[in-house]
Every structure is written in C-alpha cells, then in structure tokens.
C-alpha positions in Angstrom: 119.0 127.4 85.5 121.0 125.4 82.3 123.9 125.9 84.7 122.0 124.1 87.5 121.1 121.5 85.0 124.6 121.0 83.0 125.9 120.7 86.8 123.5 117.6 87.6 124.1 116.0 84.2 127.8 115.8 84.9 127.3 114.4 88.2 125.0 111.5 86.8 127.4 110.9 83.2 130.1 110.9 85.6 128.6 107.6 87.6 129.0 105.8 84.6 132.9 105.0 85.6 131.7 105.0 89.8 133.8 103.5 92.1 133.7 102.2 95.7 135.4 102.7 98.8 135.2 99.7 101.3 131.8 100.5 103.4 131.8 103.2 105.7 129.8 101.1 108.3 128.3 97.7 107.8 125.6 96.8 111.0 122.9 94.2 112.3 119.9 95.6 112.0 115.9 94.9 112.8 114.1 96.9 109.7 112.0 96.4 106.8 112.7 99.6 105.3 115.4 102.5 105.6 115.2 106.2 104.8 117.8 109.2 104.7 117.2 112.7 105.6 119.0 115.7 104.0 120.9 115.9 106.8 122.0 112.0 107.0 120.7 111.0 109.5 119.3 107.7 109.4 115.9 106.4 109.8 114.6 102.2 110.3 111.1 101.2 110.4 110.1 98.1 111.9 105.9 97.4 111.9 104.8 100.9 113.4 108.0 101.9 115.0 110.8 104.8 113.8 114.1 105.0 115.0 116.1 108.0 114.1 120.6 107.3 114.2 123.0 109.5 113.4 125.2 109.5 110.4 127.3 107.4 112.6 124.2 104.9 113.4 124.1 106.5 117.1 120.8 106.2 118.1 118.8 109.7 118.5 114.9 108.8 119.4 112.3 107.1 118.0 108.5 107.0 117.8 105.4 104.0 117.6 101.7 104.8 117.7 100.6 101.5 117.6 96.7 102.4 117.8 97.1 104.2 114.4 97.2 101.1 112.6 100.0 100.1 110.0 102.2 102.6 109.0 102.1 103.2 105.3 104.8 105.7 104.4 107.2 107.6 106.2 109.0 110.6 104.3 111.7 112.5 105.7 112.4 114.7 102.9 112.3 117.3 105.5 113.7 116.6 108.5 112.1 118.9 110.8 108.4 118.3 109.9 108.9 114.0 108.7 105.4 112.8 107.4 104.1 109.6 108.5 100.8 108.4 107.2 98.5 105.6 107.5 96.1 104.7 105.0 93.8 102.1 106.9 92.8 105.5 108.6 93.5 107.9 105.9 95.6 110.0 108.8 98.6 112.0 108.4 101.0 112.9 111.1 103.8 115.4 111.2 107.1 115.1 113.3 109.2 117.2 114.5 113.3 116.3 114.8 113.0 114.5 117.8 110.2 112.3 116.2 107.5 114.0 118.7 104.0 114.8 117.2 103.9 118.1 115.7 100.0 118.7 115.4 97.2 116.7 115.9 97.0 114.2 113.2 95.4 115.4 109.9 92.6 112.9 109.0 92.0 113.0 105.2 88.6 112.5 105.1 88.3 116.2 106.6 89.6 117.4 103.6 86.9 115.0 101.1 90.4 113.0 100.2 89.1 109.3 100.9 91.1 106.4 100.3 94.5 107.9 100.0 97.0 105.3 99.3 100.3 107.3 99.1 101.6 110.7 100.2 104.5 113.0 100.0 105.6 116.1 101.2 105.9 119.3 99.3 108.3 121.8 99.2 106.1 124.4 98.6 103.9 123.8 102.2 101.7 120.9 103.1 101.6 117.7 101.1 100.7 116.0 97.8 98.2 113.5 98.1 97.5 110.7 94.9 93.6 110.5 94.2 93.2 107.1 92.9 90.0 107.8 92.4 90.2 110.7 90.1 93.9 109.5 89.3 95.7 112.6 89.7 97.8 114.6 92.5 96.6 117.0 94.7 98.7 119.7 97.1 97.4 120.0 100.3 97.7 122.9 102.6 98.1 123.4 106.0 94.2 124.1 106.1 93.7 121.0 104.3 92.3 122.8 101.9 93.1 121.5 98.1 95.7 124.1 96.6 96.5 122.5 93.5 95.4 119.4 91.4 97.1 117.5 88.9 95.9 116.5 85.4 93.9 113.0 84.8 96.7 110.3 84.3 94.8 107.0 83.8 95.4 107.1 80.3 99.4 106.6 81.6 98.4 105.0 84.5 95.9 102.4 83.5 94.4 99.6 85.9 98.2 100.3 87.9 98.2 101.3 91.3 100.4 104.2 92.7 103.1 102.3 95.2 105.0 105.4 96.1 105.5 109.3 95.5 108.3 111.7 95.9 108.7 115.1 95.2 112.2 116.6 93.4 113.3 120.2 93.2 111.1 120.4 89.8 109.4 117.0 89.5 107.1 114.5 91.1 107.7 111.2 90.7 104.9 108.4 91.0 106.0 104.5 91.1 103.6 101.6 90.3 103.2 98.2 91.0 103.9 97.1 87.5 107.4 98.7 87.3 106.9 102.4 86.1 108.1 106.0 87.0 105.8 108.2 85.7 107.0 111.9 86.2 105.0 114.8 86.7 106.1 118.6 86.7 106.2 120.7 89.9 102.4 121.6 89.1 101.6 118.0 89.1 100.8 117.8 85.6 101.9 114.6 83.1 105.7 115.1 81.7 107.2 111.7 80.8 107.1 107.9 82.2 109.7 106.0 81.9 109.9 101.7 81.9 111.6 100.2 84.3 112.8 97.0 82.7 112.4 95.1 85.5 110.6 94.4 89.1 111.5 97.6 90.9 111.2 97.3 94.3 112.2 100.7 95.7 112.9 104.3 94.4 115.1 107.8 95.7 115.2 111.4 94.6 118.4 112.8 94.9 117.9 116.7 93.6 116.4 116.0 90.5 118.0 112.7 89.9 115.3 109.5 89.9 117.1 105.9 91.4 115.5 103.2 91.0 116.4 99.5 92.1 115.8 97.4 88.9 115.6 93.5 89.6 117.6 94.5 92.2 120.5 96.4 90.4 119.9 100.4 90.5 119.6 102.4 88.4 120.4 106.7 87.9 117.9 108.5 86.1 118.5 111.8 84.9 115.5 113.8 83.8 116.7 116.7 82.0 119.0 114.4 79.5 116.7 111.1 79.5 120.0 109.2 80.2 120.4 106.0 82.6 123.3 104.9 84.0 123.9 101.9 86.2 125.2 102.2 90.0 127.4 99.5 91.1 125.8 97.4 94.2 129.1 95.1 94.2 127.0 92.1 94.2 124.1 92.7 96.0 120.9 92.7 95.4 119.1 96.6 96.2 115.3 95.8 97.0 116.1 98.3 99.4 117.8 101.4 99.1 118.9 104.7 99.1 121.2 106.9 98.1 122.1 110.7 99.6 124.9 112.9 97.9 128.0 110.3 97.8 126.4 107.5 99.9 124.7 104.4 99.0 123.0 102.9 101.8 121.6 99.0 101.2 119.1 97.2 103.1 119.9 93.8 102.8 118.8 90.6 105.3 118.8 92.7 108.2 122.2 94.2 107.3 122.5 97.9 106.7 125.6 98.8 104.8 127.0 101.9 104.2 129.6 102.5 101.2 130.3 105.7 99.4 130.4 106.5 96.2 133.2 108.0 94.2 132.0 110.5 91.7 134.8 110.6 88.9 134.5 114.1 87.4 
C-alpha cells in the first residue's frame, strides 16, 4: 500500500514541471459537458442526450429519454454499467456499453431516499446516494436496500449544497456550490475538506488524485501528501474538464481539445 501511494505522489510532484504536446485532436462540438471513461472513450451531453466517440472522436452510439426529464448527472466511472440520474424524478438508470438500458430505472423514492440531488457509482456494487436531508452519504445496493451510511457532515457542510460526487480507489469526494472538496473515506465517513480558492466549476478523480478547475485554472490534488500542484491549461480557461491518465481534455465554446500531458519523472 505506501508503495501504491509513494507511486501516485510521484506522479502528481512530478506535474509540477508538466509539459505539453500540441493537441492530439482539436473538434467542433455541440455539448455542455464532457466525460471520460477508463477506457477513453469519450462521452458529450447535450439537454438529455449522450453520445459515446471513441478515443479517436469516432462516434459509437448514443442515448435520449426525453420523458425522463432533465438529466442531472451522468457517471461513467464504469463503463459497462454508466449511471444516469435525474433528480426532478429522483430515478436512476444504468447503461450498458452501447448506452442501452440495463434495468428498469431505479426510482429512489422505492428505497425512502427522497430528493436526491447527486449520485455516484460505487466500486464496491450499486451507488452512493448524498442525503441532503440528513447530510450524509449512503451506498445503495442493487436491492436498493441502504448498505452503508455516512456520518452527519453539516457541521462541514453548512447551509452548502452538494453540486457533485465522485468516488476514488479509497475516497469520496463531494463538491459544493461555494467552492469546496470535502473528502470522505471509502466508508463515507468525514476525512478532510479542502478550499478551493476560487469559483470551481468542475471536478475529476484520477485514481486517488482530486482535479479541480479553480477560476478556471486546474488544479492536482493529492490526498495522501496534502500537496497541490497547478496543471498548465496554456491559456484557457477549464470550466470544463477532465483529465484521464496523460490526457487533458477541455471543453471550451463548443470546442473539445485534446492535448496530452507529459509527466516528467
């Protein structure tokens, strides 16, 4: 395990002195958000549809369930069971790699979870839910049954709502509308928030590495040594990003750019 960890820490040190290639692709595109799977491919959303490219922005398949309402999250940390959720109806639906509907969708209120602003998938089966109203995570199984539960964070959390959620290889991470990351352990209980220093618009796990765009510049986070290190952006502003092993991939005016990152170790 401190091998695991020393390995990561030299990985994010190491950014300090990054470098960039030219971009690997620069395209027109029609998307308000963008999202990377552990495989690289590539995912656009646009209102309530998902279109799934290649690494080399070939398109794959997409999917739209326009009578489901908005869509509020999509999360394709795994990319053969992507989460999709929409709060107006507190439902959850799984996909499979082709995007097609996995199960019937999983409505939250079944379960007594009401209100369910954000979701995220968990590695250890079903899906972590934040309870605003008890303000704490929850793991839900399969069953939707309630399999683990978080402790109380409003003293961390005060009036702030929970924006976003993401689950690492030994962390969850929670991001609010007034600019923190407050990390939780893998059981879902309080380990260490951290301030932003700015508007930050977006967030990626990358192992157990936290980025975070920080009025617009990103940022590398590295849990196990409290260290942050800035990521060059060349320039531009990163309301919208994400980053995947040696890729940085911006979202920018309806431009998706594609430039990789030289690790100097």
């Amino acid at each position: 395990m401190k091998n695991i960890f020393a390995s990561l820490i030299v990985v994010v040190l190491s950014l300090v002195a990054v470098a960039q290639d030219a971009a690997v692709f620069s395209t027109d595109v029609d998307a308000s958000f963008v999202d990377i799977d552990r495989l690289g491919n590539i995912y656009l959303v646009k209102d309530n549809v998902v279109a799934k490219y290649d690494a080399d922005m070939n398109f794959l398949c997409a999917y739209d369930n326009y009578p489901a309402g908005s869509m509020s999250s999509l999360d394709v940390s795994n990319p053969f069971k992507v989460i999709v959720f929409y709060s107006e109806f507190n439902k959850l639906i799984y996909l499979d790699s082709k995007l097609a509907e996995l199960l019937s969708p999983l409505m939250l209120d079944d379960a007594g979870l009401y209100n369910i602003k954000v979701v995220c998938s968990s590695s250890y089966g079903g899906f972590w839910v934040f309870d605003g109203q008890n303000s704490c995570v929850r793991r839900v199984n399969p069953n939707l049954e309630v399999s683990q539960q978080g402790t109380n964070i409003y003293d961390r959390l005060g009036d702030a709502d929970v924006v976003a959620m993401r689950e690492s290889i030994n962390y969850i991470f929670l991001l609010t509308d007034d600019g923190k990351v407050l990390i939780l352990d893998k059981f879902g209980n309080f380990y260490r928030a951290i301030e932003t220093d700015g508007e930050c618009a977006d967030f990626c796990i990358d192992n157990d590495i936290l980025y975070y765009s920080r009025s617009g510049e990103i940022m590398a986070y590295d849990v196990a040594d409290d260290k942050k290190v800035p990521i060059p952006t060349n320039g531009q502003k990163a309301d919208k990003f994400r980053i995947r092993h040696d890729l940085l991939y911006l979202l920018v005016e309806n431009k998706l750019e594609c430039r990789k990152i030289q690790v100097e170790k």
